[in-house]
C-alpha positions in Angstrom: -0.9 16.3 18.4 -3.9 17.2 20.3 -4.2 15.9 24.1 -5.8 12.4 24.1 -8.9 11.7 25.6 -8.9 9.3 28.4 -11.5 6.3 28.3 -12.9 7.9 31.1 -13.6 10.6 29.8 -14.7 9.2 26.5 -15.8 5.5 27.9 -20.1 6.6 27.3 -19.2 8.3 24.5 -17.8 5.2 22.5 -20.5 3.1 23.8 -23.2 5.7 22.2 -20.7 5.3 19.0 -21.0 1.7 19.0 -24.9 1.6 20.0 -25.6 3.2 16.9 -24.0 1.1 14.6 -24.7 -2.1 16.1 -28.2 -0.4 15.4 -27.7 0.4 11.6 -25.7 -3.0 11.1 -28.4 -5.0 9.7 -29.4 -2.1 7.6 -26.2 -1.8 6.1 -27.0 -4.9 4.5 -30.2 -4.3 2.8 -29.1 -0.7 1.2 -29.1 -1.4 -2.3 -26.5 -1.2 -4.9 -27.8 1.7 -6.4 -28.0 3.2 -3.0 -24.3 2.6 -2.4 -23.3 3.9 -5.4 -25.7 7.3 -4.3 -23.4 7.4 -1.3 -19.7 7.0 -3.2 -20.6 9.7 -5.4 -21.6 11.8 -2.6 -18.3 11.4 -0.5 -16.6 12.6 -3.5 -18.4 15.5 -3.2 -17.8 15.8 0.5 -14.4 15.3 0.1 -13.4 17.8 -2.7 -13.6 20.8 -0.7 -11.6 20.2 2.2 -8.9 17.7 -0.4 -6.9 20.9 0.0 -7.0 21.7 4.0 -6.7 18.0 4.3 -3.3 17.6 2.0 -1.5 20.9 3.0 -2.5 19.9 7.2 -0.7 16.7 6.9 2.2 18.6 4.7 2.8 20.5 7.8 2.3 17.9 10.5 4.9 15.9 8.7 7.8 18.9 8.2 7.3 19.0 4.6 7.9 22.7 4.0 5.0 25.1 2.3 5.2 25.0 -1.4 7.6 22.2 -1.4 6.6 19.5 -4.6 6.7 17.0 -2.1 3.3 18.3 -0.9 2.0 16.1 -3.8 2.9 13.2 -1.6 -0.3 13.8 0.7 -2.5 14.9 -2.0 -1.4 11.6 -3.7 -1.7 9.4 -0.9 -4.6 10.6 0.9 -7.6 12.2 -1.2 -6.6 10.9 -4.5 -6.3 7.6 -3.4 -10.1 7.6 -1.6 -11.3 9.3 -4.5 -10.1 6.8 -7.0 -11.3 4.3 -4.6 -14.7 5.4 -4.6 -14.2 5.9 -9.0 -13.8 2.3 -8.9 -15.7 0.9 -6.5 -18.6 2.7 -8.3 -18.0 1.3 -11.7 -17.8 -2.7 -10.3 -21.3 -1.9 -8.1 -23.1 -0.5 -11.0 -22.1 -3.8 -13.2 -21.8 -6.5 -10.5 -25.1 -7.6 -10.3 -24.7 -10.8 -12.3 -21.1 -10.3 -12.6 -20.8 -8.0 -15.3 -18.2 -6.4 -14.2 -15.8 -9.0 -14.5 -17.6 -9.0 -18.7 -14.6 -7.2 -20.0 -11.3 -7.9 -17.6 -8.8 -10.0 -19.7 -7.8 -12.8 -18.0 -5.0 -15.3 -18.8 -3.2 -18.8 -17.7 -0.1 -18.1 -16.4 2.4 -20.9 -17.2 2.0 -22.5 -14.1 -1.6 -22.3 -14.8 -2.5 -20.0 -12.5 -4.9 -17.6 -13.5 -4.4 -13.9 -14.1 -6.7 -11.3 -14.4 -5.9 -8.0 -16.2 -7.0 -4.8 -13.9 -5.2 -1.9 -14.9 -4.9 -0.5 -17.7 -9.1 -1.0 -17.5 -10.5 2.4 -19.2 -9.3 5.3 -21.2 -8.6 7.3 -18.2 -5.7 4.6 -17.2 -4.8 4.4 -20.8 -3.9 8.1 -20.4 -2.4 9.0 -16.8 -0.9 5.4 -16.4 0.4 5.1 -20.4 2.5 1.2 -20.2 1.8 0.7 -16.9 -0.2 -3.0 -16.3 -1.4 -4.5 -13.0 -2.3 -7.9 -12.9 -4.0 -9.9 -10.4 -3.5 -13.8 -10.2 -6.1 -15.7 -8.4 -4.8 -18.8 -6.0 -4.6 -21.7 -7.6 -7.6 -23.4 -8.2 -9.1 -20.7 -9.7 -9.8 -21.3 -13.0 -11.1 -19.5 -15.8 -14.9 -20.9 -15.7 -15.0 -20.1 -12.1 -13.8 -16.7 -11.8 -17.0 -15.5 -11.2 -18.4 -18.1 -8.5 -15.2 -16.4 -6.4 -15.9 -13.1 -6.7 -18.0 -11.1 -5.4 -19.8 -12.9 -2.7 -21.5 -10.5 -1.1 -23.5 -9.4 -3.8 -24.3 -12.7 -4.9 -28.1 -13.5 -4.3 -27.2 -17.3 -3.7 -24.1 -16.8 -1.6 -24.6 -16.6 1.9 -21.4 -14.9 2.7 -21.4 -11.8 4.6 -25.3 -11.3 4.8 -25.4 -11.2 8.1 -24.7 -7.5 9.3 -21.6 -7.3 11.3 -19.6 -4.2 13.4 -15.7 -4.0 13.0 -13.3 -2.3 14.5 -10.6 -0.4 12.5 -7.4 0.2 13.9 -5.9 3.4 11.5 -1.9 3.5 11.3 -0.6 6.8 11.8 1.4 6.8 8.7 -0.6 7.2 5.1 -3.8 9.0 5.1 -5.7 7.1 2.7 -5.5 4.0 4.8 -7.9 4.1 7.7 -10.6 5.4 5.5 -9.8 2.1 2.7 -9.9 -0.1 5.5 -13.1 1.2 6.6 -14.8 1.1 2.8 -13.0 -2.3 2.4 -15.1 -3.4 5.7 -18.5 -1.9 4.3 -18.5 -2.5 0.5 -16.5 -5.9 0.3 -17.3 -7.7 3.6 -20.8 -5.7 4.8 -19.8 -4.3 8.2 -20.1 -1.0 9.3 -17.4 0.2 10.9 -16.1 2.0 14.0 -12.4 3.9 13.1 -10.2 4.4 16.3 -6.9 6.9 14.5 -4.1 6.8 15.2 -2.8 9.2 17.8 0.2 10.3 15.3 -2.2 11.5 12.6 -5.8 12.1 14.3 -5.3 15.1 13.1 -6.8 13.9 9.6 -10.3 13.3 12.0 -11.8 17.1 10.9 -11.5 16.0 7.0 -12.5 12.6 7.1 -15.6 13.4 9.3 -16.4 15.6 6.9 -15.3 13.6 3.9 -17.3 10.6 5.8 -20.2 12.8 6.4 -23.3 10.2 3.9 -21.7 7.5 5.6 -21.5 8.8 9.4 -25.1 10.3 8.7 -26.6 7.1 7.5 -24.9 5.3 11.2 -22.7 3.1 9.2 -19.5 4.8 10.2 -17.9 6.2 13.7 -15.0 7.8 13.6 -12.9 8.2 17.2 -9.7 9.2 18.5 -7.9 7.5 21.8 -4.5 6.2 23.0 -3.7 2.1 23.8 -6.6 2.3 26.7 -9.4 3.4 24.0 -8.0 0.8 21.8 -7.6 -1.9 24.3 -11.6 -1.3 25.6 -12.9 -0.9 21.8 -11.2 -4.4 20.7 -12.8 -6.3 23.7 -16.1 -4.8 23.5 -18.7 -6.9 23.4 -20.5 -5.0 20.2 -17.8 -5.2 18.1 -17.5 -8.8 16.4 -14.5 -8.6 13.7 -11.1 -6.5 13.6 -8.9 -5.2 11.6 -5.3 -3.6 12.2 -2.8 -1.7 10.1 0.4 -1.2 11.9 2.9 -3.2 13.9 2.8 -7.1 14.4 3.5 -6.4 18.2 0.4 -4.6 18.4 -1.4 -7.2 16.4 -0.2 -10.3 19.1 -0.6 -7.5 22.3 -4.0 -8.0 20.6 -4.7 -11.5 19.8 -2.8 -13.4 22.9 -2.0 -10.4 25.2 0.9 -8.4 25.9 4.3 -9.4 27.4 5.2 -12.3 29.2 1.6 -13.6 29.4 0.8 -12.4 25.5 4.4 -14.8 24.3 2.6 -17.8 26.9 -0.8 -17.6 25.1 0.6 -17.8 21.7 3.1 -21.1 22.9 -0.4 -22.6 23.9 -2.5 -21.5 21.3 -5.0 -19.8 23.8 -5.8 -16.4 22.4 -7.8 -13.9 24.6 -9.1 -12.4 21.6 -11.0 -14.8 19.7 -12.7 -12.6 17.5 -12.1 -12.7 13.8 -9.0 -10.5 12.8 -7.4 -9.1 9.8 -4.2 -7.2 9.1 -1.5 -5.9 7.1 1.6 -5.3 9.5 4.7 -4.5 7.1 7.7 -6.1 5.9 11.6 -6.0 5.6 11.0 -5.2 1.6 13.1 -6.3 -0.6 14.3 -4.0 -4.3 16.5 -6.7 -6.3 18.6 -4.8 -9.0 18.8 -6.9 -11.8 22.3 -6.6 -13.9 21.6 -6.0 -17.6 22.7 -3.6 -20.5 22.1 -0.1 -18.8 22.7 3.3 -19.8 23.8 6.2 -18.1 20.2 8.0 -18.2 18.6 4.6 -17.0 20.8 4.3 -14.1 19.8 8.1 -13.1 16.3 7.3 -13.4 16.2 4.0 -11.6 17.8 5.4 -9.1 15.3 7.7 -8.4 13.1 4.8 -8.5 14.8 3.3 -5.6 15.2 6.5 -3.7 11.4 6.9 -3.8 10.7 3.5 -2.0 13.1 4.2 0.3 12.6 8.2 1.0 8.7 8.4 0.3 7.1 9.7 3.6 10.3 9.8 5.2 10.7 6.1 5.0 7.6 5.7 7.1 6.3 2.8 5.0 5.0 -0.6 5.4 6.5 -1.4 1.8 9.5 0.8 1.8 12.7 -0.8 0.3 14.4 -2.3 3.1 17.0 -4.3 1.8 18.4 -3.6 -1.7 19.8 -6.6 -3.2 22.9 -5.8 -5.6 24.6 -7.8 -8.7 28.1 -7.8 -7.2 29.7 -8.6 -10.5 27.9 -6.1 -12.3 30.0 -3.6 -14.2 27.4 -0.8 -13.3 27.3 -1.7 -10.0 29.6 1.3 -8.6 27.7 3.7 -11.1 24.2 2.7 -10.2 24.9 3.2 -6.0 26.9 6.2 -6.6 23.6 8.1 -8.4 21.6 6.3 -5.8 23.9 8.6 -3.1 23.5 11.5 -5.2 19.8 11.5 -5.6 19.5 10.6 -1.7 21.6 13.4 -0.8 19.8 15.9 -3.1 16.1 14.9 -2.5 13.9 17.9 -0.8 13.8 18.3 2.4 11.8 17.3 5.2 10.9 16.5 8.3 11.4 13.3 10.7 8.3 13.0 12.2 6.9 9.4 13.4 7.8 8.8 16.9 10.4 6.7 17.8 12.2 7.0 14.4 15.9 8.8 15.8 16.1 5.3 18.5 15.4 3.1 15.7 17.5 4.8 13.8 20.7 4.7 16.6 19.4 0.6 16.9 20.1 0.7 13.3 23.2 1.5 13.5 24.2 -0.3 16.9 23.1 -3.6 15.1 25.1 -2.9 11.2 28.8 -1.3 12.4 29.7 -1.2 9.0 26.8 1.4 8.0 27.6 5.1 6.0 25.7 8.2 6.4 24.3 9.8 3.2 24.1 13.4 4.1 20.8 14.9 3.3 20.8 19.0 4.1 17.5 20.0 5.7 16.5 16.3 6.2 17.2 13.3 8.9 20.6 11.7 7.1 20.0 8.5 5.3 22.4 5.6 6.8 23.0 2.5 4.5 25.0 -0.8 6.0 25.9 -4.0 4.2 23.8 -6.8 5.0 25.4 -9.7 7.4 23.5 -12.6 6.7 23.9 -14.1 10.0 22.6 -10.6 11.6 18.8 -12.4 12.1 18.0 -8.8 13.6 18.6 -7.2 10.5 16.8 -9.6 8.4 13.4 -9.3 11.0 13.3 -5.8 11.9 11.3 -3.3 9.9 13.2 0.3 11.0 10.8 2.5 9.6 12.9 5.4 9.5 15.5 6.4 6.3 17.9 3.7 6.6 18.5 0.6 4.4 20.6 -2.8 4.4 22.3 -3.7 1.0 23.5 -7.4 0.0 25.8 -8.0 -3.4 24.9 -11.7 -4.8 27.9 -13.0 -7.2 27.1 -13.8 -10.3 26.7 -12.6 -13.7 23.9 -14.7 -15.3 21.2 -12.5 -15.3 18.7 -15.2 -14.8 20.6 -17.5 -12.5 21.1 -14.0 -10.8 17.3 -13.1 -10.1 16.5 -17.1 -9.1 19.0 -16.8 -6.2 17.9 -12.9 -5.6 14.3 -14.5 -4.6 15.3 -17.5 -2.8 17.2 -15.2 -0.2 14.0 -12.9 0.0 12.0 -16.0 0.7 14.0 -17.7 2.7 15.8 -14.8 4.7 13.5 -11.4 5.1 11.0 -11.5 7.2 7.1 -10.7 6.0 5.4 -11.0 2.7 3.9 -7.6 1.6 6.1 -6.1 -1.3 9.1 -6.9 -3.1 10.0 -4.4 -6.0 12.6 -6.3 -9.2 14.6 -3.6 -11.3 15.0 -5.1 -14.7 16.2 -3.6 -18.2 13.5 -5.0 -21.2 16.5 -6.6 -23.1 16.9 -8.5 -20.0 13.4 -9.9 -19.5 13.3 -10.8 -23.6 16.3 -12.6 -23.2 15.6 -15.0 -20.1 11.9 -15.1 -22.3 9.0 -13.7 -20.4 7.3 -17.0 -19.8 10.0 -18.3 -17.8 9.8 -14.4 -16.3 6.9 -15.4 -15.0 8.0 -18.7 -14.0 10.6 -17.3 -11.9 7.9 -14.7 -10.4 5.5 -17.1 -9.2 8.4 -18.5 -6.5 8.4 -14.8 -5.3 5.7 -15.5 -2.4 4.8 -11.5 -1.7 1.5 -10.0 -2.1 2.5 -7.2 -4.4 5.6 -7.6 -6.5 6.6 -4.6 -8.9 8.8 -4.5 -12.0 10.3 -1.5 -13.5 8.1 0.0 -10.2 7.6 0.5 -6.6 4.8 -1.6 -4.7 3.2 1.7 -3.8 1.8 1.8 -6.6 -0.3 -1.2 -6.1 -1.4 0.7 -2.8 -2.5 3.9 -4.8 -4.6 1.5 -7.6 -8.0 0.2 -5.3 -8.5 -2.0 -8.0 -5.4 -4.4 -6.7 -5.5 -5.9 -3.6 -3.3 -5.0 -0.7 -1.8 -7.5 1.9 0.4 -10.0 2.7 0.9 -13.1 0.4 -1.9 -15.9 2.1 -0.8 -18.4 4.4 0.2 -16.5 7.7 -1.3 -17.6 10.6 -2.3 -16.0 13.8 1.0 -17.6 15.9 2.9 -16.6 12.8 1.2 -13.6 11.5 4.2 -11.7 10.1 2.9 -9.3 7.2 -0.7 -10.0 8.4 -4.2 -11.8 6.9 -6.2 -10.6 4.3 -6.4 -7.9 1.8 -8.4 -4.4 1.4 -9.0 -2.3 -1.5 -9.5 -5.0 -4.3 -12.3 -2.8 -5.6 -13.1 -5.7 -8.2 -14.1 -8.0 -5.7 -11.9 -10.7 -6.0 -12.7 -13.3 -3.3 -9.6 -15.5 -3.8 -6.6 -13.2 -4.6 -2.9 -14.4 -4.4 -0.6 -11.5 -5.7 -1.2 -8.5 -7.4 2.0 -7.9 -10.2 2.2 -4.0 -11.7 4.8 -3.0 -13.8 5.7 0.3 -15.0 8.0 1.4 -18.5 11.4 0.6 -17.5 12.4 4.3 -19.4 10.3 7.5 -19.0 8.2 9.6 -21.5 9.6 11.4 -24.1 13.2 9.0 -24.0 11.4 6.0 -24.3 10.4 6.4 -27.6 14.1 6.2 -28.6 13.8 2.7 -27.7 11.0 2.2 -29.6 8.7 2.5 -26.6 5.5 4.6 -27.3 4.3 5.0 -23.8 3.3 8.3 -22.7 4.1 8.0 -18.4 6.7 10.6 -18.1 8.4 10.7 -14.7 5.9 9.4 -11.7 4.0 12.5 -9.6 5.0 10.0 -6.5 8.9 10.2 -7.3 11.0 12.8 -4.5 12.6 13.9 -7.1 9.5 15.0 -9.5 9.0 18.9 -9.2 5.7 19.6 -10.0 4.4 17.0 -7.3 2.1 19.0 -5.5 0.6 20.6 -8.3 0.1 17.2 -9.9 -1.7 16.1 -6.9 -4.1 19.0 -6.9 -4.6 18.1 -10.5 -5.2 15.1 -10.5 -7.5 15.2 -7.5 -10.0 17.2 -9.4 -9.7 14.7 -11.7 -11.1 12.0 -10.0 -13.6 13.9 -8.7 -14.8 14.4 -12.2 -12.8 13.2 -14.9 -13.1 14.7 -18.4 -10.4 14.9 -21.0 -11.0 18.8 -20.7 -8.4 18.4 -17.3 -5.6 16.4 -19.3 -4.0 19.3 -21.4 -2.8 21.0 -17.4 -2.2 17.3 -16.0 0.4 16.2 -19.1 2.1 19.9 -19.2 2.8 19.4 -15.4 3.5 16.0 -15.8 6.5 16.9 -18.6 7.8 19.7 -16.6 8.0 17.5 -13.4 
């Protein structure tokens, strides 16, 4: 980590920075569609050649070693995710004017009458890489079928005055997954029309060298600023007077520090209601995340593979997610119960190894373990160990705190209804965890036909989370722009928890509730023994896939240019992984 700059030393350089795009604001606004497009397709080109520096930099920062397939993880989660970004975001731009982009989305009542709008599988490229997988969006209620389009959008709707007046954020970057400070700063320009000055993170400002360069038509132009600083450059930059809007990915201490101050005076404010910070703020500040296992007729091979499933939410980046599992709910009556967590343990302990590298992560680790007694070590050779601890429902600690580290609270529900089961499963993740962002369900097909999948989706719409995935994890929602990410709506500013607002949504959906994905519950080629002719063999984004880093590279290139020329490497690697 290089040496921060001080705001003195850096205090006329920020205002220059912010000068700028307070200048370029208003034009911002007036640059065409096509223009914006022009630019997309030129930060793809600015990002393809350093994609590589960019992927195998953050390998190393993070202690993942040279060569290992869990270098796929940054190429995954940092230029293919802002390449696909722009992919999309280019298609809805070049059909939006009158709406046409929403001319060929299936939509659908739910049967609460909710509307659901169709987003992924959306063209023959998702048919292909994503085979079976589906990501829905359902709209808040009230959104109906003959209004979809007067609530999407906005901003490029002639008679809409919403967001046509030119506007300078400030992004906060979390320190964790690449792709996000860059999303957050496209989300700010192409869906809410305000250019954008990114302070990083200090644990990964290293990424500054690619994304300046990846940045470059957007910096050029004066639309984007790109700085580094500790909590004094952040603490100037949110109360200066050129920057009118902010938005924060990280820690819902930071957030209130923000909004009503720190400490003593910051818990006063918010008991008041007199923020120092009036300006307008959104966020996405992480969750104690729920995985509910539901019981149901499973075989040995399905165990194995859902339980690399679950190792991946929790493992992925070291467990340095916002939506990694926190809490894994377990059937205790179910007679696969013992089998499931045992091949759980055995894929933990066998994953590749890595290093611990977010700050703080060994002391939240040891506050872990102060706070469950009962917890057990999963030895992990070459890696930080994993620790797992039963859930005590009266341990509000452990029901509140997000430990961001490899370490994960499991509670058995009686039962073996499968349905009565999975009612219960979501009332306690309601009603006990706190935040909203993602909540991952584990469910065999035979088990979703026979509770009916109508009252499925019954029972889904009381799960009040702004991604839920079945058969998946909700990082999957992150890596598809074309769902939105955030908290589900309702927070407030005294009671922020998972945060306010949503980014990516590359479709332009103005009144978003939830975004649903689910993935084949079984793998390409042993699906099709159960009749299943989906083609998704076992996800690049699994710890346990072994051509991850050369699927990355793959499928980087891609998105930079897709052609069905790149598929014959993409599937071979994709088998083999």
């Amino acid at each position: 980590m290089q040496k921060l700059p001080s705001l003195t030393e850096c205090q006329a350089s920020l205002d220059r920075d912010l000068q700028t795009l307070a200048d370029h604001r208003n034009r911002w606004v007036q640059t065409s569609v096509a223009e914006r497009i022009a630019i997309l397709n030129e930060i793809k080109d600015a990002l393809l050649p350093v994609a590589q520096a960019w992927a195998e930099t953050a390998s190393r920062q993070k202690g993942i070693p040279k060569g290992s397939p869990l270098e796929g993880e940054e190429w995954l989660s940092g230029p293919y995710t802002v390449m696909a970004y722009c992919n999309q975001m280019m298609a809805t731009l070049s059909k939006v004017q009158g709406k046409h982009h929403l001319d060929d989305l299936p939509v659908r009542e739910l049967p609460n009458g909710q509307l659901a709008a169709r987003v992924l599988p959306h063209s023959l490229w998702d048919h292909l890489l994503l085979s079976g997988v589906k990501l829905d969006v359902w709209m808040q209620p009230g959104v109906t079928r003959a209004h979809l389009a007067e609530h999407t959008a906005a901003i490029y709707d002639p008679a809409s005055p919403q967001h046509k007046t030119g506007k300078l954020a400030l992004v906060l970057g979390a320190g964790n997954i690449a792709a996000i400070a860059p999303l957050d700063v496209f989300h700010k320009l192409f869906a809410e029309n305000e250019v954008a000055i990114l302070k990083m993170n200090p644990v990964n400002d290293y990424l500054i060298e690619f994304l300046n360069a990846a940045l470059k038509p957007l910096i050029d132009r004066g639309f984007v600023r790109i700085v580094r600083g500790g909590t004094d450059v952040g603490q100037y930059l949110c109360n200066h007077p050129l920057v009118e809007t902010l938005h924060i990915t990280g820690a819902g201490a930071s957030h209130d520090a923000i909004v009503w101050g720190p400490g003593e005076q910051g818990r006063a404010n918010k008991v008041t209601n007199t923020p120092i910070n009036t300006r307008q703020i959104t966020s996405e500040l992480g969750a104690v995340c729920p995985t509910i296992v539901v019981p149901g007729p499973w075989s040995a091979a399905d165990i194995r593979f859902q339980a690399e499933q679950v190792a991946t939410q929790k493992l992925h980046n070291s467990g340095f997610n916002c939506v990694a599992c926190q809490v894994l709910v377990m059937p205790k009556d179910w007679a696969q119960k013992t089998a499931f967590m045992g091949a759980l343990e055995s894929v933990v302990s066998h994953a590749p190894p890595r290093g611990l590298y977010y700050p703080g992560a060994k002391e939240r680790l040891a506050e872990f373990c102060t706070h469950n007694p009962t917890f057990k070590t999963i030895r992990r050779p070459g890696s930080q160990d994993m620790v797992i601890s039963t859930l005590d429902i009266g341990n509000a600690r452990a029901r509140s705190t997000e430990v961001f580290a490899p370490a994960l609270n499991l509670l058995e529900i009686s039962g073996v209804d499968a349905e009565a089961y999975l009612v219960q499963a979501i009332a306690f993740a309601n009603e006990q965890l706190y935040g909203t962002l993602g909540a991952n369900i584990v469910i065999h097909p035979k088990t979703i036909a026979q509770i009916g999948r109508q009252r499925f989706e019954e029972i889904l719409a009381d799960l009040h989370y702004g991604t839920i995935a079945i058969n998946a994890w909700t990082g999957l929602g992150f890596l598809s722009a074309q769902s939105p990410w955030g908290a589900f709506p309702g927070h407030t500013l005294a009671d922020v928890q998972s945060g306010m607002g949503v980014v990516h949504n590359t479709l332009l959906f103005d009144k978003p509730q939830r975004a649903v994905v689910e993935a084949p519950f079984r793998p390409f080629p042993r699906n099709l023994l159960s009749l299943s002719f989906t083609l998704l063999p076992r996800p690049p984004w699994f710890v346990t896939n072994r051509k991850g880093g050369i699927l990355g590279k793959l499928l980087v290139a891609f998105q930079h240019r897709p052609s069905l020329l790149k598929m014959p490497r993409i599937f071979l690697n994709a088998l083999l992984g």
